[in-house]
N, C-alpha and C positions, 0 to 999 in steps of 0.2 A: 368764153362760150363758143368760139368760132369754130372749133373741133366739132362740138356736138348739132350746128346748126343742120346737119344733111340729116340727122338719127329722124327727129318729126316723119320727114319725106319718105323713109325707108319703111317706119312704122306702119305707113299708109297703106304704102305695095305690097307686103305683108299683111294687110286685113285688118291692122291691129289700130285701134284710135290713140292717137299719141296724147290726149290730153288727158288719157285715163291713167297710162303707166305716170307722165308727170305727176300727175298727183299723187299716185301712188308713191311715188320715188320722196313725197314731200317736197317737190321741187314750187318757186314760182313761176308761173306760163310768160312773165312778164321776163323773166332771162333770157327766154327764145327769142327776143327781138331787138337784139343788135348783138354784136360778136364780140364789143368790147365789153360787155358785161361778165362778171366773174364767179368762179362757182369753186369750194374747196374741191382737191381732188377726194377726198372719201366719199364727198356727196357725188361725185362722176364716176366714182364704181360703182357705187350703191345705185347709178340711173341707168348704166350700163347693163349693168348684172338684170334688172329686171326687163330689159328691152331684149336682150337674148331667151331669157324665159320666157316671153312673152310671141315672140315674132318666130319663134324656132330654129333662128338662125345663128347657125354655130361661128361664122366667119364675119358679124357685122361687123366689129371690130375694122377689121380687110374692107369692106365696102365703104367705109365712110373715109377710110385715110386716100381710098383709091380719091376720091375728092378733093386730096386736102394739097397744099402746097406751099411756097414761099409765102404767100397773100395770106393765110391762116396765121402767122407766125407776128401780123401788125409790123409794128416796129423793126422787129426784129430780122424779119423777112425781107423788110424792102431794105435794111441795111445788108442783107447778105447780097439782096439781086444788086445795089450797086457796087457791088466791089470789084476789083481789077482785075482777079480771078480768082479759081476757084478755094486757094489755099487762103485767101484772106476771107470770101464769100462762108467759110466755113466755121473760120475761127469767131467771126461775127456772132455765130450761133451761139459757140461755144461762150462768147467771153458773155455775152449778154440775153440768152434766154431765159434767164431766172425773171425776167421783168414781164417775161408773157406767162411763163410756165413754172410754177413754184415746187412741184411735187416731182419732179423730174433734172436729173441733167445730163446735156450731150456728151461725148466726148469724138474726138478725130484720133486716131493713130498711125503710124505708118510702119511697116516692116518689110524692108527689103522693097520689092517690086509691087505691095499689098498696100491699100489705103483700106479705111473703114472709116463712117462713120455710126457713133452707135449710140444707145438712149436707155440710160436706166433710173429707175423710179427709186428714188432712195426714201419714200414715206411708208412706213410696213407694212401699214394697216388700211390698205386699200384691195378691194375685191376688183375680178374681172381683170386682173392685169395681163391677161393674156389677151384681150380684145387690144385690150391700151397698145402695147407690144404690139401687136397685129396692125394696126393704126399708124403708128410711130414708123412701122419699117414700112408702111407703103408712103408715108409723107417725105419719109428722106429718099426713100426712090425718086420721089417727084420733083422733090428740092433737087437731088443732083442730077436727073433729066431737063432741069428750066435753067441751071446754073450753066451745063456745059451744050446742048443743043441735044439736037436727035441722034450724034452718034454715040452718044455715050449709052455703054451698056456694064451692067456688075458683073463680078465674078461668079459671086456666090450671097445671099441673105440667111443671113442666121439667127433663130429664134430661141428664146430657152424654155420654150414652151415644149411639151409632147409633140407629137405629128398629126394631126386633127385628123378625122375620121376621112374629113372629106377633103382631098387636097387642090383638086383640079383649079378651084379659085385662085390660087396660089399661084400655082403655075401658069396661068391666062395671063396673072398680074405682069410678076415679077418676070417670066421667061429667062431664071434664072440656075443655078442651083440652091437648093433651097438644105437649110442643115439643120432639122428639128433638135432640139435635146442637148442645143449649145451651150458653152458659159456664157457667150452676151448674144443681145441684141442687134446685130448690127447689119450693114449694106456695104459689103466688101468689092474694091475697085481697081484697077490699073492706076496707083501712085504716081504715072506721071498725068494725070488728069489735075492735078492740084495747081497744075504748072498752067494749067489754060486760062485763055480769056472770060471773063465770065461776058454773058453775050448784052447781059442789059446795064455794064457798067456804066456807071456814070458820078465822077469825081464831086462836081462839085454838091449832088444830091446826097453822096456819101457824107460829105463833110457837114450838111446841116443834121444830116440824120445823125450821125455822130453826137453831134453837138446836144440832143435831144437824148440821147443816151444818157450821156454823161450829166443831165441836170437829174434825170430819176435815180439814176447811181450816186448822187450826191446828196437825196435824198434820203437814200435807203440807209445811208453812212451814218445818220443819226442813232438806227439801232445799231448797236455794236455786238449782242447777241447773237440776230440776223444774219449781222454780216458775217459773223466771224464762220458760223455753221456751214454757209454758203461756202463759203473759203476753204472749210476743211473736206468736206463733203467733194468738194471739186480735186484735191489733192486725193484723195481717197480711190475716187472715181478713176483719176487719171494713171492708177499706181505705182504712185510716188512712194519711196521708201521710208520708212518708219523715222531714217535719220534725218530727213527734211523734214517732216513734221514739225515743228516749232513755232516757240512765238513769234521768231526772228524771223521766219519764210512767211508767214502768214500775216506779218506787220509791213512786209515789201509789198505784200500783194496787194495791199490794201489803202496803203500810202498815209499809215497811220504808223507813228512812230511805238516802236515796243513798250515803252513804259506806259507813254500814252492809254495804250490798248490793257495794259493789264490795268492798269489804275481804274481804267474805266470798267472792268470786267469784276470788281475786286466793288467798284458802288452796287451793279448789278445783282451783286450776293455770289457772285461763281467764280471761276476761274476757266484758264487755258484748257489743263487736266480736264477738270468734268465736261467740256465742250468737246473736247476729242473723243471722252469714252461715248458720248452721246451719238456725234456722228458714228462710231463704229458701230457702236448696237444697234441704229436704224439699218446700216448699210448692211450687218451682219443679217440682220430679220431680214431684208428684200431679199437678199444670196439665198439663204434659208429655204425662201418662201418658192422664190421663181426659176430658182434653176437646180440642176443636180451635182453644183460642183461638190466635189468631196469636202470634210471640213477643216483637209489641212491645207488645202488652194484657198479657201474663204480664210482662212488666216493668215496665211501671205499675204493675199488682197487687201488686208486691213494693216498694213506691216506687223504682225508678230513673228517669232522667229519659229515657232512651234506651234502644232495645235494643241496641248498639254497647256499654256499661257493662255492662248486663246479660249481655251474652255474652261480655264478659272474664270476671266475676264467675263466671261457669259452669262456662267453661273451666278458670278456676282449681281450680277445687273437683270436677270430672270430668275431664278433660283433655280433652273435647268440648266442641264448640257445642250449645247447645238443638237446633236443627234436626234435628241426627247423632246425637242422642242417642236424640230421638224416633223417628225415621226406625229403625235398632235396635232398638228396643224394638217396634216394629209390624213 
């Protein structure tokens, strides 16, 4: 809940009574008072969506992330702010956000002289993901504004959203270039920024945080469905190619040996196979949903070698093509 705790206060300045739309959203008012409390993301579109209808405001989404920062992230956050610098501060995210944020995962890239960090929703069936997305890219603004100091500035933020009506907000934020109509989300940087200090590191606070990680990731290791989703979803994410795919990569990852894992998957009622087609149809539906890639780049993205493959695979599992599915859905 600590993302939505600013939404009340905005609702207010706005004219609009936040205890109405909560109700309305079927939310309890008892959520809003503390930030470790948890709330599915469908039910966080669904609260979203009616606070934009409600308040008028097309960019809340932008206004509440402008708030947000490493501290929003729990755990998670203050293991990035102690790290050594910004290339581990970042991976912190990546390896372990799934413990703050379930409906979501980061990824880091690098090319050439270009870093990025960037944030995609991989659950379909969430509204408002364009506020989400609007949110997300002003929080990692601010993450890598507190990770690297005041000189740090981006190249460019890319949205895969349209270009909203009204942009100036935008521009005030980020003082960046801004690239509507992307294939990701992301906050794009000067690559050797990864190589800096981060400014509030500190070892041995890393190492208990650490240590706190790894007993809720040892936890979670008990669902092996869980895990394994998370695992492929993050290979998916990162666009690993079709040939890593495996149970053999996905059993390193995870520090559960291969037979182990199917054996376990095999009590479950499923297997490796229907986990994979699983993560690709969610991943495929977010692609679908949020942005304009064509659908022979959405099937590379998911390793197929064609889109003809990829749109049996679809069909199968919808009983439409991508095209008709999208097309529907807009």
């Amino acid at each position: 809940m600590a993302s939505l705790l600013p939404i009340p206060g905005l609702l207010t300045k706005a004219g609009v009574d936040p205890n109405e739309v909560i109700a309305e959203a079927g939310l309890d008012p008892a959520l809003f008072e503390s930030p470790e409390n948890t709330i599915p993301f469908a039910d966080l579109g669904r609260f979203v969506t009616l606070c934009v209808r409600h308040s008028g405001c097309a960019h809340l989404g932008l206004l509440v992330g402008e708030t947000m920062g490493t501290d929003v992230l729990g755990l998670v956050g203050r293991l990035a702010a102690s790290a050594a610098d910004v290339r581990g501060g970042l991976q912190s995210i990546v390896e372990y956000l799934h413990l703050h944020d379930r409906g979501a995962l980061p990824n880091v890239w690098v090319v050439g002289e270009r870093a990025a960090l960037a944030y995609v929703i991989h659950e379909p069936d969430v509204l408002a993901t364009e506020q989400v997305y609007d949110a997300a890219m002003a929080n990692a603004y601010n993450i890598l504004k507190s990770l690297t100091g005041r000189l740090w500035e981006p190249i460019e933020v890319r949205f895969s959203r349209p270009c909203p009506a009204v942009i100036e907000p935008y521009r005030r934020f980020f003082r960046a270039y801004l690239r509507f109509d992307a294939d990701q989300n992301a906050v794009v940087f000067p690559s050797y920024w990864l190589d800096a200090p981060v400014v509030t590191a500190d070892a041995a606070t890393r190492q208990a945080l650490l240590d706190q990680a790894q007993t809720l990731m040892q936890r979670e290791a008990g669902d092996v469905v869980v895990l394994l989703r998370r695992l492929l979803r993050r290979l998916l994410i990162q666009g690993t190619n079709e040939g890593r795919i495996n149970l053999e990569t996905v059993a390193g990852m995870s520090a559960v040996h291969r037979r182990t894992l199917n054996r376990r998957l095999r009590a479950e009622g499923t297997g490796f196979k229907e986990q994979l087609d699983a993560a690709r149809y969610d991943l495929a539906r977010q692609l679908l949903r949020d942005t304009r890639l064509p659908v022979l780049k959405i099937a590379l993205a998911l390793g197929y070698c064609d889109s003809p493959t990829f749109t049996r695979a679809f069909r199968r599992w919808s009983g439409t093509s991508p095209g008709a599915w999208r097309s529907r859905l807009r």
